[in-house]
Biopython code that builds the backbone (N, CA, C, O; Angstrom):
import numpy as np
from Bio.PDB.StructureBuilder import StructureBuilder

atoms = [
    (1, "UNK", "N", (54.035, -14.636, -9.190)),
    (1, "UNK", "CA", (53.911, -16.017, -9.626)),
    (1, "UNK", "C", (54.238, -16.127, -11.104)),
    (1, "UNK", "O", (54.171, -15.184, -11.893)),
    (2, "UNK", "N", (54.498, -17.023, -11.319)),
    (2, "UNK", "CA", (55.368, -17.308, -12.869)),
    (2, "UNK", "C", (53.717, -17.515, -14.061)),
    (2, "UNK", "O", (53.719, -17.178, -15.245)),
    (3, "UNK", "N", (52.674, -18.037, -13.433)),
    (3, "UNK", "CA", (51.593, -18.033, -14.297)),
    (3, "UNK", "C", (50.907, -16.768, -14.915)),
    (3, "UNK", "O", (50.108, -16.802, -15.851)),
    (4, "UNK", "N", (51.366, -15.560, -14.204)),
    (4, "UNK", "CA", (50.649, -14.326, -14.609)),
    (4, "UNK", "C", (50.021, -13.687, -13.720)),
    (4, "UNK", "O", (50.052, -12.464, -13.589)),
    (5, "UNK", "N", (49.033, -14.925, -12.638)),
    (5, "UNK", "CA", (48.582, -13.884, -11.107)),
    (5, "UNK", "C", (48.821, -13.144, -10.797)),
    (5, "UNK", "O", (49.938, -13.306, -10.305)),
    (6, "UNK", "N", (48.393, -11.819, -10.652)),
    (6, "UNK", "CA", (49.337, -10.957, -9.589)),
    (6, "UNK", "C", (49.129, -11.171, -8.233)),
    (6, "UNK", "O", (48.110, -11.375, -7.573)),
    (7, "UNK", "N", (50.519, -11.065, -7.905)),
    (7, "UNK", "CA", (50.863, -11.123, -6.329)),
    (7, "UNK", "C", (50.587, -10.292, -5.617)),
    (7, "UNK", "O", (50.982, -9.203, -6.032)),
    (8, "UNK", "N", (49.945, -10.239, -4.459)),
    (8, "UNK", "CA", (49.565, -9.424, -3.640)),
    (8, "UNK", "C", (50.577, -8.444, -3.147)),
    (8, "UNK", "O", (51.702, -8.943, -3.167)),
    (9, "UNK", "N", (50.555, -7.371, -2.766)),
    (9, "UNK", "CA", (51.974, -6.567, -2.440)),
    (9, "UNK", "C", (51.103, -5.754, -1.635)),
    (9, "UNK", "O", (49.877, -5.671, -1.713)),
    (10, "UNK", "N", (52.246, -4.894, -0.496)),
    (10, "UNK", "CA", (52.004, -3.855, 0.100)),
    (10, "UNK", "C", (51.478, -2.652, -0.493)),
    (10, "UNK", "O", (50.879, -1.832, 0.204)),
    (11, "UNK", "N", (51.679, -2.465, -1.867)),
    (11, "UNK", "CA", (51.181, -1.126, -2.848)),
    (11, "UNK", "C", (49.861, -0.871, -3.249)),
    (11, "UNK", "O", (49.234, 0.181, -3.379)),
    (12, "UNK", "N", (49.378, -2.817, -3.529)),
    (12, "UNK", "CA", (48.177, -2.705, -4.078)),
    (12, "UNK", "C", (46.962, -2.872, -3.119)),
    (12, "UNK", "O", (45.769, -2.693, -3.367)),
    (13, "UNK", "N", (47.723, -3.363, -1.656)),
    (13, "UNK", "CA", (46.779, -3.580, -0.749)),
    (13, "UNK", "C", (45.850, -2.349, -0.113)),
    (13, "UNK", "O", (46.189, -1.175, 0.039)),
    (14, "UNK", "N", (44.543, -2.989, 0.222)),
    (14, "UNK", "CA", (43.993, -1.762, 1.077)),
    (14, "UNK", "C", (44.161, -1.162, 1.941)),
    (14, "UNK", "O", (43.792, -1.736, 2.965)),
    (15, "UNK", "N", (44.763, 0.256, 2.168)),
    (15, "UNK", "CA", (44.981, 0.773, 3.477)),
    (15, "UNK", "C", (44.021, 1.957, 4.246)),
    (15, "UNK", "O", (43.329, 2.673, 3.523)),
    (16, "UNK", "N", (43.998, 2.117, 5.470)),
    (16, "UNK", "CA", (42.931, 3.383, 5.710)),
    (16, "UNK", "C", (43.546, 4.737, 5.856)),
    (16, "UNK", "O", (44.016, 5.020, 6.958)),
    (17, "UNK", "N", (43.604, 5.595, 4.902)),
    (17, "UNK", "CA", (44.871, 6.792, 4.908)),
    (17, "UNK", "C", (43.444, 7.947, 5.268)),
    (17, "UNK", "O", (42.241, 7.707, 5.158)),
    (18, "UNK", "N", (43.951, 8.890, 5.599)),
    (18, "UNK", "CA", (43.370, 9.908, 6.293)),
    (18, "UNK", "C", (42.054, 10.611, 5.077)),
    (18, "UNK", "O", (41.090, 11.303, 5.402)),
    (19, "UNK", "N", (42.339, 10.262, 3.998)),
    (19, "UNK", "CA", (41.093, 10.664, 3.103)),
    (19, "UNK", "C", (40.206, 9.972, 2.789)),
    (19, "UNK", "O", (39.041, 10.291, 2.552)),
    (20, "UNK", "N", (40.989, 8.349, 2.746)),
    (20, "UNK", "CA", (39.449, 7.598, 2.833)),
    (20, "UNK", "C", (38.748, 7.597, 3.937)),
    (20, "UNK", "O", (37.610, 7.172, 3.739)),
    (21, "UNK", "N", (39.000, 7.955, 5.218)),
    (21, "UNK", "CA", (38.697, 7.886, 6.552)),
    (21, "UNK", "C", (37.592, 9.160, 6.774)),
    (21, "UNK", "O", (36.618, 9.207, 7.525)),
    (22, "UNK", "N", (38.172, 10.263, 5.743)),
    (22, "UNK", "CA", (37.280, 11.104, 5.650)),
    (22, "UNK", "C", (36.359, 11.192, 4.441)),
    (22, "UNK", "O", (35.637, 12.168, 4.236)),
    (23, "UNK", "N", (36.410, 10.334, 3.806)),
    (23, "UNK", "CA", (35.208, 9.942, 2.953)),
    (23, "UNK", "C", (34.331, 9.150, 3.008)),
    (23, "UNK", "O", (33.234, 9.121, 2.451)),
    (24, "UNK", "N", (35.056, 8.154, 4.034)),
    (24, "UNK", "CA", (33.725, 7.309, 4.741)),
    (24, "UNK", "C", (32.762, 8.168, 5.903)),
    (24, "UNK", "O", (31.579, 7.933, 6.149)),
    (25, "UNK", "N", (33.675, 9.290, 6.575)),
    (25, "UNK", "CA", (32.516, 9.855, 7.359)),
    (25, "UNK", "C", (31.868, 10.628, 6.786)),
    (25, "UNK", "O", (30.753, 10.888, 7.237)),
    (26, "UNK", "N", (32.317, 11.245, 5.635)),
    (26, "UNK", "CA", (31.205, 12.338, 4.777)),
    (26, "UNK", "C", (29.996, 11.700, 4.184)),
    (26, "UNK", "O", (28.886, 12.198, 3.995)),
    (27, "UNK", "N", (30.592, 10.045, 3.832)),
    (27, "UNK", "CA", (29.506, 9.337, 2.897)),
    (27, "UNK", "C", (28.191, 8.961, 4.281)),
    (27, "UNK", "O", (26.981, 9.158, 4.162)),
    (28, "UNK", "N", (28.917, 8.380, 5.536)),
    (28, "UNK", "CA", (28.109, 7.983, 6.644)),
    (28, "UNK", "C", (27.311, 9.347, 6.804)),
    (28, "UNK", "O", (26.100, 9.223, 6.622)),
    (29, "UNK", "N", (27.809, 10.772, 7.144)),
    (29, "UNK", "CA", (26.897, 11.584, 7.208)),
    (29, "UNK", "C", (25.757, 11.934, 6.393)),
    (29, "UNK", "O", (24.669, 12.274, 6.857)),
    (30, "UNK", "N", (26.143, 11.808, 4.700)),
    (30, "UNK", "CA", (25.263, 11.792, 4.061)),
    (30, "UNK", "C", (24.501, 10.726, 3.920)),
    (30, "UNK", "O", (23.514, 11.011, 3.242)),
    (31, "UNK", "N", (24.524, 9.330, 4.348)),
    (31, "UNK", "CA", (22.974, 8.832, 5.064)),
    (31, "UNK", "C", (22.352, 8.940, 5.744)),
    (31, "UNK", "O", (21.220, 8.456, 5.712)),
    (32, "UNK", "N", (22.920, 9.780, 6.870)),
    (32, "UNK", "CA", (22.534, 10.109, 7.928)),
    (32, "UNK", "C", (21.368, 11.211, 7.408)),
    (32, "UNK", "O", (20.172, 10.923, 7.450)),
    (33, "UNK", "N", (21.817, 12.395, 6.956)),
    (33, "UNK", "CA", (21.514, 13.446, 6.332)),
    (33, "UNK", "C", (20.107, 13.315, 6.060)),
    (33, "UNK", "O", (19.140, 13.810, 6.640)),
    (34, "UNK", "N", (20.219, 12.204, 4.608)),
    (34, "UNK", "CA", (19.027, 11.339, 3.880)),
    (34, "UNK", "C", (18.213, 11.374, 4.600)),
    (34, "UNK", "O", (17.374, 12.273, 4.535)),
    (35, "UNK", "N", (18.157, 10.232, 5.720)),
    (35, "UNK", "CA", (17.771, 9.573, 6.237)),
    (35, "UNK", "C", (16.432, 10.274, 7.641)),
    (35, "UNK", "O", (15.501, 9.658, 8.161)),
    (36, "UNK", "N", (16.901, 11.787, 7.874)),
    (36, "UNK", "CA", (16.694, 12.604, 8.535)),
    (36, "UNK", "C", (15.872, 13.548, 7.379)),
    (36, "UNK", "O", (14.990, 14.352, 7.681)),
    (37, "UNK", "N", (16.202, 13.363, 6.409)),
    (37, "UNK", "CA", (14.879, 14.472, 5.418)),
    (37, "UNK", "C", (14.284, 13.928, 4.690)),
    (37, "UNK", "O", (14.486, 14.018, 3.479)),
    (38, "UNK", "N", (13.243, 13.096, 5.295)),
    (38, "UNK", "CA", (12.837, 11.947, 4.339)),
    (38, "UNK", "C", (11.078, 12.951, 3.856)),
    (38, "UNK", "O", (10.179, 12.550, 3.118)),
    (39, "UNK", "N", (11.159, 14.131, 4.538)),
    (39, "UNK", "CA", (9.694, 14.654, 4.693)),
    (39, "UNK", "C", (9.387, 15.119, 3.150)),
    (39, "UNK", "O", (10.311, 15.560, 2.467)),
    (40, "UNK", "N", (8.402, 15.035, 2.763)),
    (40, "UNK", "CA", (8.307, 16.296, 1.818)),
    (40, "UNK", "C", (8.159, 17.473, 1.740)),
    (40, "UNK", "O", (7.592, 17.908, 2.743)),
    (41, "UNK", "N", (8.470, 18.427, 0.811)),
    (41, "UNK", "CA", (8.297, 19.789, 0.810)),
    (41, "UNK", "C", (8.298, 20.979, -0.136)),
    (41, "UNK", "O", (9.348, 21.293, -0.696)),
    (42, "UNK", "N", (7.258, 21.605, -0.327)),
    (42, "UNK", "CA", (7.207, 22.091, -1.430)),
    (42, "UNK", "C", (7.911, 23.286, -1.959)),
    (42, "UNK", "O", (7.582, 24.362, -1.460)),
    (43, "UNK", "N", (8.839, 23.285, -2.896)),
    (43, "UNK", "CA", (9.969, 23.852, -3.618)),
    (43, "UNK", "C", (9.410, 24.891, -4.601)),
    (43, "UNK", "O", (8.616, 24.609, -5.499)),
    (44, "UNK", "N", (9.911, 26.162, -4.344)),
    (44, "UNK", "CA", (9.433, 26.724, -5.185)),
    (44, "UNK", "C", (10.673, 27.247, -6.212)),
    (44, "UNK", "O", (11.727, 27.753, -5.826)),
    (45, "UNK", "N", (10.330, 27.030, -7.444)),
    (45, "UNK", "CA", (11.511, 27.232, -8.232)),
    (45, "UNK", "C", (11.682, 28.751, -8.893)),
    (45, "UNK", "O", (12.669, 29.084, -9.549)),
    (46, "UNK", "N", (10.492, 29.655, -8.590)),
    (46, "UNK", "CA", (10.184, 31.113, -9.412)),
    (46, "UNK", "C", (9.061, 30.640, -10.757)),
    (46, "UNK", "O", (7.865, 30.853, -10.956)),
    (47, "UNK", "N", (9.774, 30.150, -11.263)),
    (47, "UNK", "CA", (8.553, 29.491, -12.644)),
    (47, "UNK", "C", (7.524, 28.573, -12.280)),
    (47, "UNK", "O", (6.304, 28.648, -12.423)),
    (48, "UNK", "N", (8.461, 27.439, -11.640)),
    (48, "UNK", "CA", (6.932, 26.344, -11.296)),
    (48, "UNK", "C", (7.073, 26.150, -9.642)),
    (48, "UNK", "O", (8.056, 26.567, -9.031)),
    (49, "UNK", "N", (5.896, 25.423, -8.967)),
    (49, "UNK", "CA", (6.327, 24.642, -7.883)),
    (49, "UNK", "C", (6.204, 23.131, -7.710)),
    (49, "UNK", "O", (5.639, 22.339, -8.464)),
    (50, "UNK", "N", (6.661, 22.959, -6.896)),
    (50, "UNK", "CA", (6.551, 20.864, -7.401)),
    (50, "UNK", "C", (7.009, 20.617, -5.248)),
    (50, "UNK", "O", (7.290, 21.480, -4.417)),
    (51, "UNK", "N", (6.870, 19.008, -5.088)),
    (51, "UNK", "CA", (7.018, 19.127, -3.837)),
    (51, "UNK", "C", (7.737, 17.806, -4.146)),
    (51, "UNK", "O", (7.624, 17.219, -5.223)),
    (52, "UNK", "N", (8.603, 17.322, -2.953)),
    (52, "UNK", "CA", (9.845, 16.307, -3.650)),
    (52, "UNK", "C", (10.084, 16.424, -1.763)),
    (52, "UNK", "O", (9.491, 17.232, -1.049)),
    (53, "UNK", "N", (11.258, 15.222, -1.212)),
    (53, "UNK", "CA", (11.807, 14.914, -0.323)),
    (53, "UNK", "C", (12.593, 16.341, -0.037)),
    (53, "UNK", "O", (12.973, 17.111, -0.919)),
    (54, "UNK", "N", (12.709, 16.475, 0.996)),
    (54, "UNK", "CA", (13.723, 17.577, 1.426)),
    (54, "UNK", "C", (14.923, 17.144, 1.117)),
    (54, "UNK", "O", (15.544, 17.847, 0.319)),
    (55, "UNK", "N", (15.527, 16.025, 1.583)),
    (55, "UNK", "CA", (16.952, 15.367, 0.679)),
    (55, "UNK", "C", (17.178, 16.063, -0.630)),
    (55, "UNK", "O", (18.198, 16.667, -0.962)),
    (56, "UNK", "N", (16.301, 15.926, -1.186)),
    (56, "UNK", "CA", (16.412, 16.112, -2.516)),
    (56, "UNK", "C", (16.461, 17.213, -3.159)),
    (56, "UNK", "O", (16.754, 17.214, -4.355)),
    (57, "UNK", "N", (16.156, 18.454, -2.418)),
    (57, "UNK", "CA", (16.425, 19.820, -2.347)),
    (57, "UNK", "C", (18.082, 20.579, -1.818)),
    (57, "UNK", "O", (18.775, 21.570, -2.049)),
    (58, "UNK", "N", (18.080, 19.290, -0.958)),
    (58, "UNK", "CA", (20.041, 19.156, -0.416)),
    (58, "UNK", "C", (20.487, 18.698, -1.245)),
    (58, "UNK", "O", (21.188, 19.548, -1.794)),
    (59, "UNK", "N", (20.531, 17.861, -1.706)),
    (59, "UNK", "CA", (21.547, 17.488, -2.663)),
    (59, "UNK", "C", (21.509, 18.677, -3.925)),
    (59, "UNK", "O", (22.441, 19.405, -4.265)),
    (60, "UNK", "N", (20.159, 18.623, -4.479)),
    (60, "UNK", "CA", (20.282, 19.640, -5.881)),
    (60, "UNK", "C", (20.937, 21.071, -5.640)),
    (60, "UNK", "O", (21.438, 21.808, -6.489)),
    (61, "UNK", "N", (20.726, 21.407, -3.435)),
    (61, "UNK", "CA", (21.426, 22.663, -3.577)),
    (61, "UNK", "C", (23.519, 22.425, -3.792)),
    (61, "UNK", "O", (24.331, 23.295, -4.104)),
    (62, "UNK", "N", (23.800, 20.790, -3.441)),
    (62, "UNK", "CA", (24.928, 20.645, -3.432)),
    (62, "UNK", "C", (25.606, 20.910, -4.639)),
    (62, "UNK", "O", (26.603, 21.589, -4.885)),
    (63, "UNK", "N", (24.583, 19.988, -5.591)),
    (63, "UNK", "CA", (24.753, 20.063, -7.147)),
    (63, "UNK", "C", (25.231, 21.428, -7.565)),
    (63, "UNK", "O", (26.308, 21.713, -8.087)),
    (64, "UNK", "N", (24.155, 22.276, -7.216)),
    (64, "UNK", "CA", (24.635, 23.369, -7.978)),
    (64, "UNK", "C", (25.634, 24.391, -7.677)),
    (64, "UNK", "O", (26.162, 25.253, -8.379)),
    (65, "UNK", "N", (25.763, 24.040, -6.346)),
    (65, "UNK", "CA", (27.603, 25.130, -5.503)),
    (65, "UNK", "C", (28.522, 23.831, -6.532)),
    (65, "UNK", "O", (29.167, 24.266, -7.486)),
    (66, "UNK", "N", (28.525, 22.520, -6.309)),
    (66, "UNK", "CA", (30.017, 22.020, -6.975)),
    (66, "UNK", "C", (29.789, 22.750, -8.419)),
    (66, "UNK", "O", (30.739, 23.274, -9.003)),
    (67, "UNK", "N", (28.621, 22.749, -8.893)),
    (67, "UNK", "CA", (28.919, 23.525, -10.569)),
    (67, "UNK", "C", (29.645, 24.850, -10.842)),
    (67, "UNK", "O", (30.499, 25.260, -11.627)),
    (68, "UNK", "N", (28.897, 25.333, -9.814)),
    (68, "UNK", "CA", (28.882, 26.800, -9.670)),
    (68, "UNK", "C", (30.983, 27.161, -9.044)),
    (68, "UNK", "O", (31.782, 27.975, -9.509)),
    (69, "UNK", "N", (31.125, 26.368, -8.153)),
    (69, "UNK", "CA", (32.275, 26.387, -7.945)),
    (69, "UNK", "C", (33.283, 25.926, -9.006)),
    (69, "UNK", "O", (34.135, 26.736, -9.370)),
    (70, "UNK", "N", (33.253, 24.521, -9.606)),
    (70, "UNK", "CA", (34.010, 24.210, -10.975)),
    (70, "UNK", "C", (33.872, 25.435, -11.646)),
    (70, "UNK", "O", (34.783, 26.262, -11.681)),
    (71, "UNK", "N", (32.668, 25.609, -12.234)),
    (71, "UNK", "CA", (33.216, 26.957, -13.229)),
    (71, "UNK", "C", (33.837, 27.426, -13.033)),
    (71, "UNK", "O", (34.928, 27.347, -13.597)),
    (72, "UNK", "N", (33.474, 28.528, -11.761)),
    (72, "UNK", "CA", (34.209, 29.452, -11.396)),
    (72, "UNK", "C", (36.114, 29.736, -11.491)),
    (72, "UNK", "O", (36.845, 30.677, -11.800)),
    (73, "UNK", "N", (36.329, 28.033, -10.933)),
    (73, "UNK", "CA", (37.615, 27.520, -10.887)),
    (73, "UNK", "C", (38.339, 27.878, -12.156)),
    (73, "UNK", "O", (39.325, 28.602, -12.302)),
    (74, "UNK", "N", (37.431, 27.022, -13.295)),
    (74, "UNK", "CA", (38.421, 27.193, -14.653)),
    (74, "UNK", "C", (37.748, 28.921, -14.884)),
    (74, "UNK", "O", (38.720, 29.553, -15.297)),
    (75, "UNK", "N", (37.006, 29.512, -14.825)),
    (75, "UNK", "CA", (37.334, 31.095, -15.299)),
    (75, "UNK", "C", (39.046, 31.427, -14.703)),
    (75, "UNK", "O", (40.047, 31.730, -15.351)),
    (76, "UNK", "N", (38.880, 31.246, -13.394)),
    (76, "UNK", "CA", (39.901, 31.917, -12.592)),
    (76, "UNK", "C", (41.361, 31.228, -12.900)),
    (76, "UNK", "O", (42.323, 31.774, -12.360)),
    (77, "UNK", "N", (41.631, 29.972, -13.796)),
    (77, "UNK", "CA", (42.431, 28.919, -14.001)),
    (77, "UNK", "C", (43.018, 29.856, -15.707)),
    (77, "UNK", "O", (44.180, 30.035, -16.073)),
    (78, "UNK", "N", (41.928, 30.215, -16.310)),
    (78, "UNK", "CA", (42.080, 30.317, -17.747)),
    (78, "UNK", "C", (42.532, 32.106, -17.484)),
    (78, "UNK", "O", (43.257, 32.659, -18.311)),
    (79, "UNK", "N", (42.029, 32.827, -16.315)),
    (79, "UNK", "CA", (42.579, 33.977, -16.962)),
    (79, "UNK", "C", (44.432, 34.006, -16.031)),
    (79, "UNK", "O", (45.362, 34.725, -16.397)),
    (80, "UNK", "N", (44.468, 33.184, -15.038)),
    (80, "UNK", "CA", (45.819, 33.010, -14.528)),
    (80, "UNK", "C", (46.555, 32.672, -16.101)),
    (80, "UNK", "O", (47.568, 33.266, -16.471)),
    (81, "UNK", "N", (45.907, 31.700, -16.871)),
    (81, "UNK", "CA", (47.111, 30.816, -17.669)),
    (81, "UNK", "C", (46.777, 32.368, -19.009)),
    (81, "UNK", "O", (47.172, 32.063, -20.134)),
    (82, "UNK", "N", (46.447, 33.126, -18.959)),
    (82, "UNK", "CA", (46.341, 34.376, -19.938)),
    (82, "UNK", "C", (47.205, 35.128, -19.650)),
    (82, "UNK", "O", (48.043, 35.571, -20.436)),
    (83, "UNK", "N", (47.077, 35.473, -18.005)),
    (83, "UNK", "CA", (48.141, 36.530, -17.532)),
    (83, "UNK", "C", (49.929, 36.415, -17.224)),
    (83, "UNK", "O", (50.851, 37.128, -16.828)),
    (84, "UNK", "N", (49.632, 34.771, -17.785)),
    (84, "UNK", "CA", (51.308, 34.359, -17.892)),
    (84, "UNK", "C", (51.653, 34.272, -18.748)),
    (84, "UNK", "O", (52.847, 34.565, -18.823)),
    (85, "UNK", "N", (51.059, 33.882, -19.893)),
    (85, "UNK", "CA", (50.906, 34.058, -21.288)),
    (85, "UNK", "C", (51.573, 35.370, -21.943)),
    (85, "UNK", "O", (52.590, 35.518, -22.621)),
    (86, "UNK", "N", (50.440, 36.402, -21.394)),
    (86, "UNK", "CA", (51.068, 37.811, -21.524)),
    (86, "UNK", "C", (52.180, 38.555, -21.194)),
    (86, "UNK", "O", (52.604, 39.546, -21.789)),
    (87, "UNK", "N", (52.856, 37.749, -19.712)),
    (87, "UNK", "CA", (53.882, 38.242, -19.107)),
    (87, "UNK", "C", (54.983, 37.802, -19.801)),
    (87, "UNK", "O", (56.113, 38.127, -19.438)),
]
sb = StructureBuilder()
sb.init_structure("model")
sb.init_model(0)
sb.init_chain("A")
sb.init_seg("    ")
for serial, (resi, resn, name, xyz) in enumerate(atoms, 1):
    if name == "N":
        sb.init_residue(resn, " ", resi, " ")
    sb.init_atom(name, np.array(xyz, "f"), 0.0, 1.0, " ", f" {name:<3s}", serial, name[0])
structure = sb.get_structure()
């Protein structure tokens, strides 16, 4: 349109491509998930103990594999970009 609107187009429209399709069922499972560990339970951490939703023991164990995995990634990223470096 000549005023500035943008026009709707095939590019910007919403489509359902195979990853959002699988991010809506990962997100649906993880309510599901939730929704199913609503109990409490007591966590023992080595230092303290505390008692919290079981959810909430899933997720913090999720938390810490994606950390644990990122790191890992850039160690293994930084000594690739060393060993080409060197070559």
């Amino acid at each position: 349109m000549v005023d500035g609107t943008p026009t709707p187009d095939k590019k910007s429209g919403f489509r359902w491509t195979p990853r959002r399709i699988m991010l809506g069922a990962v997100l649906v499972y993880g309510v599901v998930l939730i929704l199913a560990n609503l109990r409490h339970t007591k966590i023992n951490f080595v230092f303290f103990d505390t008692s919290a939703p079981l959810f909430v023991l899933i997720l913090l164990a999720l938390a810490v594999g994606f950390l644990l995995g990122w790191l890992f990634d850039d160690i293994r990223a930084r000594r690739a970009r060393k060993s080409a470096a060197g070559s």
